[in-house]
BABA-913567 format. One record per residue (C-alpha): residue in three letters; x, y, z. Coordinates in steps of 0.05 Angstrom, whole numbers, padded with zeros to 5 digits, always signed. Example, Ala and Ser with C-alpha at 12.3 -4.5 7.8 and 13.67 -1.06 7.14 Angstrom:
2
ALA+00246-00090+00156/SER+00273-00021+00143/
***
This chain:
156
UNK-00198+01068+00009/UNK-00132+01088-00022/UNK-00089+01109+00035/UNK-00060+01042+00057/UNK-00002+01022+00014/UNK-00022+00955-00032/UNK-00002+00882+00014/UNK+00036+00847-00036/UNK+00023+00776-00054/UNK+00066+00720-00021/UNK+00102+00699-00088/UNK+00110+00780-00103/UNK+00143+00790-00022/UNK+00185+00717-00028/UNK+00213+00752-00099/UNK+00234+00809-00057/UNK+00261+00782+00004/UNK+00312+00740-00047/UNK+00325+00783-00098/UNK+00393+00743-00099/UNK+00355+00673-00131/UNK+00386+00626-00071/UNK+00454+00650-00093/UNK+00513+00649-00035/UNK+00582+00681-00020/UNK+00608+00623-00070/UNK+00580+00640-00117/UNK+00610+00711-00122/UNK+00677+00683-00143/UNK+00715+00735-00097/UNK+00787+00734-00105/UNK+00831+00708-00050/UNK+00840+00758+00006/UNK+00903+00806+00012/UNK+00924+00814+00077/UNK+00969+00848+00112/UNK+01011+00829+00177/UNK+01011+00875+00226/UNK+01086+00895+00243/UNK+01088+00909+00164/UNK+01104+00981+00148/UNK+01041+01032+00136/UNK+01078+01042+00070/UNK+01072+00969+00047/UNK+01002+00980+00066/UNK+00979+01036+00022/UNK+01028+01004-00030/UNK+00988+00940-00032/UNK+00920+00973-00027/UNK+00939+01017-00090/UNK+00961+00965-00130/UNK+00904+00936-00118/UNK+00857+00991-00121/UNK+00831+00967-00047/UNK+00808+01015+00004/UNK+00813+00965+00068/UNK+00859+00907+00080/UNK+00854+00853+00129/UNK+00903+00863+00185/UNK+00940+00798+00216/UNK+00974+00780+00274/UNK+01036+00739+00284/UNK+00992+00690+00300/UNK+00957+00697+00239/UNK+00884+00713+00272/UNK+00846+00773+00246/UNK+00868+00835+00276/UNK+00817+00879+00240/UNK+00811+00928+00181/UNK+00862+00977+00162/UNK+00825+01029+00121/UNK+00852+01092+00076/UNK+00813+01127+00116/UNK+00845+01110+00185/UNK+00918+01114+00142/UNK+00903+01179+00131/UNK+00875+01204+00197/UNK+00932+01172+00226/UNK+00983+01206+00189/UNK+00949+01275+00183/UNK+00948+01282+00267/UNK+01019+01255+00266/UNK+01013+01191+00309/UNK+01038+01150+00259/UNK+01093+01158+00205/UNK+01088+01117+00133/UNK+01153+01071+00165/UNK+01112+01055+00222/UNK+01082+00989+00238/UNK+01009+00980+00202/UNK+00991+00963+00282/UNK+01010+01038+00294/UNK+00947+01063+00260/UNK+00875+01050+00295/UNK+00839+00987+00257/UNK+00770+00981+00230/UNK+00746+00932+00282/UNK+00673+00923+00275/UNK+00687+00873+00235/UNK+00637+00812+00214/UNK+00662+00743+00201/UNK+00616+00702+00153/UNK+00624+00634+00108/UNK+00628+00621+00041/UNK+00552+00581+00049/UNK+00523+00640+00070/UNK+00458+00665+00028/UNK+00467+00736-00007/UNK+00397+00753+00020/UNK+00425+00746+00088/UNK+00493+00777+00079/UNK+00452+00843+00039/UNK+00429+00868+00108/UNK+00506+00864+00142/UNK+00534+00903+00080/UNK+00473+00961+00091/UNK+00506+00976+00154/UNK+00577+00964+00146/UNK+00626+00967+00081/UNK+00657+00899+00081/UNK+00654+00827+00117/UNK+00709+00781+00128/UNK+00695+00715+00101/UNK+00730+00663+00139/UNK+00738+00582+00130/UNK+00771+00550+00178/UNK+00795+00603+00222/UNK+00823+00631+00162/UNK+00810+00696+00130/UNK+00793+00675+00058/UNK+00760+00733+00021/UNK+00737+00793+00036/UNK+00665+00822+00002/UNK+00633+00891+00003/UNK+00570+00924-00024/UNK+00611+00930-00097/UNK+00613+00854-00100/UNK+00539+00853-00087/UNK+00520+00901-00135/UNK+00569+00874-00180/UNK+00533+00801-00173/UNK+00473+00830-00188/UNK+00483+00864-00248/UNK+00515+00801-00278/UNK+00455+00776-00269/UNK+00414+00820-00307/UNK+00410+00838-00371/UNK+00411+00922-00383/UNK+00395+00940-00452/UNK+00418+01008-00487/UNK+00356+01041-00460/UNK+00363+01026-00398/UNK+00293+00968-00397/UNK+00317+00906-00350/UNK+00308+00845-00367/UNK+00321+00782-00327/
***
């Protein structure tokens, strides 16, 4: 007795598994994505995601299909080793590509799990790359949500 951790109830585990109340990628209110084509200059990159305090920008062909992620990170690699200049082509520089496409009807509770293992997902509509969310947007949501007094004491 004592050494197996509590089962909890079935109203206490459905409260955990949706910690998000229902809620979906809507309901976020994400900003329309910023993207980037991909014979654009690496410069126009890093100008866009530093206006915009961003660090990853959808990457687009001429086509307009979703090449993949440009991160600061890779700009940087890319630039430290020397294989790419800052007048290069953004397609010059190696792209994020594990990428996940999602909707906008997508449950939070499901899209929680994606964003443990990677920083962002594209959310698409239409073939078209609409927003993008991360783990911020998440946490963000959350907190909106919740009421934090001075002392730090939640309440919902």
């Amino acid at each position: 007795k004592g050494f197996l951790p509590r089962k909890p109830s079935n109203t206490e585990n459905e409260t955990e598994r949706d910690r998000f109340s229902g809620a979906t990628i809507s309901d976020l209110k994400l900003m329309k994505a910023v993207t980037i084509q991909e014979e654009e200059p690496i410069s126009a990159a890093i100008h866009i995601m530093s206006q915009n305090g961003f660090s990853q920008l959808p990457v687009l062909s001429s086509s307009g299909s979703l090449k993949g992620l440009l991160t600061l990170d890779s700009i940087n690699s890319a630039l430290n080793k020397g294989s790419a200049s800052i007048s290069d082509a953004v397609s010059k520089v190696p792209l994020h590509e594990q990428k996940v496409e999602v909707t906008p009807d997508m449950k939070l509770n499901s899209l929680s799990p994606i964003l443990d293992k990677l920083s962002s997902a594209v959310v698409k509509e239409n073939g078209k790359c609409i927003h993008v969310v991360t783990k911020m947007d998440l946490l963000n949501w959350l907190l909106n949500k919740t009421q934090i007094t001075v002392n730090g004491s939640v309440k919902s």
